[in-house]
C-alpha positions, 0 to 999 in steps of 0.5 A, spaced: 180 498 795 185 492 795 182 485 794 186 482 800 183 487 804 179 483 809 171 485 812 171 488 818 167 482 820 172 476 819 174 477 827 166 476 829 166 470 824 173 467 826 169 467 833 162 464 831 167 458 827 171 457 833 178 459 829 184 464 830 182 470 826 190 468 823 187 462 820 180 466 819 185 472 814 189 465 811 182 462 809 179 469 806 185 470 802 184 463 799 178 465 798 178 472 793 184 467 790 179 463 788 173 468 787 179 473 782 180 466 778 173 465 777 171 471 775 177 474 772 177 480 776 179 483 783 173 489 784 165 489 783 160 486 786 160 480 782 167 478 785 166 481 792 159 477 792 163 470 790 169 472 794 164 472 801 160 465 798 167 463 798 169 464 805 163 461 808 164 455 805 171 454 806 170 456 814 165 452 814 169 446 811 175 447 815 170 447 822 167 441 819 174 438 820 176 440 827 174 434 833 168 432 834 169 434 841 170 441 840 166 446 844 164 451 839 160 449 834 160 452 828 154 456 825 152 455 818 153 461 815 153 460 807 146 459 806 144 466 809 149 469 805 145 465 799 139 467 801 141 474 802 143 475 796 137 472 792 133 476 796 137 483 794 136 480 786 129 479 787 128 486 789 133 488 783 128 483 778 122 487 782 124 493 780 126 492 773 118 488 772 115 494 775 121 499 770 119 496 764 110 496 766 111 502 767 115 504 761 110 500 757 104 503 759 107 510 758 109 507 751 102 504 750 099 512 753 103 516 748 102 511 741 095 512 742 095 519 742 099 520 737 095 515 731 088 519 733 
């Protein structure tokens, strides 16, 4: 997949922001720049996370320039992407608790066979 392959929900952001979608590409682009700048590479979800953390964050600096009289007030969408990706790393830090309890137990099991 091309880095500046943009995701499918860019238009639906766009509208949510109040900006074109033209505006929507140009700032998702900056924004896997910056994301391929900081992590050294253009693929894996460690990119793909921040390229996404990224965009929000510039959308919504770009939205908080706009006039004050804008009919369409822009969501803050970023802390949501946060607080998604917390929760997906708590699950993976679950499942590596609950990986390593059980990897003990059986270790415990099997050791203590083995000295009787």
């Amino acid at each position: 997949m091309n880095s500046m392959n943009a995701p499918k929900i860019l238009p639906w952001i766009a509208r949510k922001a109040g900006i074109s979608d033209e505006l929507a590409l140009k700032l998702w682009r900056r924004a896997v720049s910056e994301a391929e700048y900081l992590t050294g590479k253009a693929e894996g979800s460690e990119f793909w996370g921040l390229s996404v953390e990224r965009f929000l964050s510039i959308v919504e600096d770009e939205v908080g320039n706009t006039p004050s009289y804008s009919l369409s007030p822009a969501p803050q969408m970023s802390w949501m992407w946060r607080h998604q990706t917390r929760m997906s790393l708590l699950s993976l830090m679950a499942a590596k608790n609950a990986y390593r309890c059980w990897q003990n137990t059986f270790g415990d099991m099997y050791g203590q066979k083995k000295a009787a």
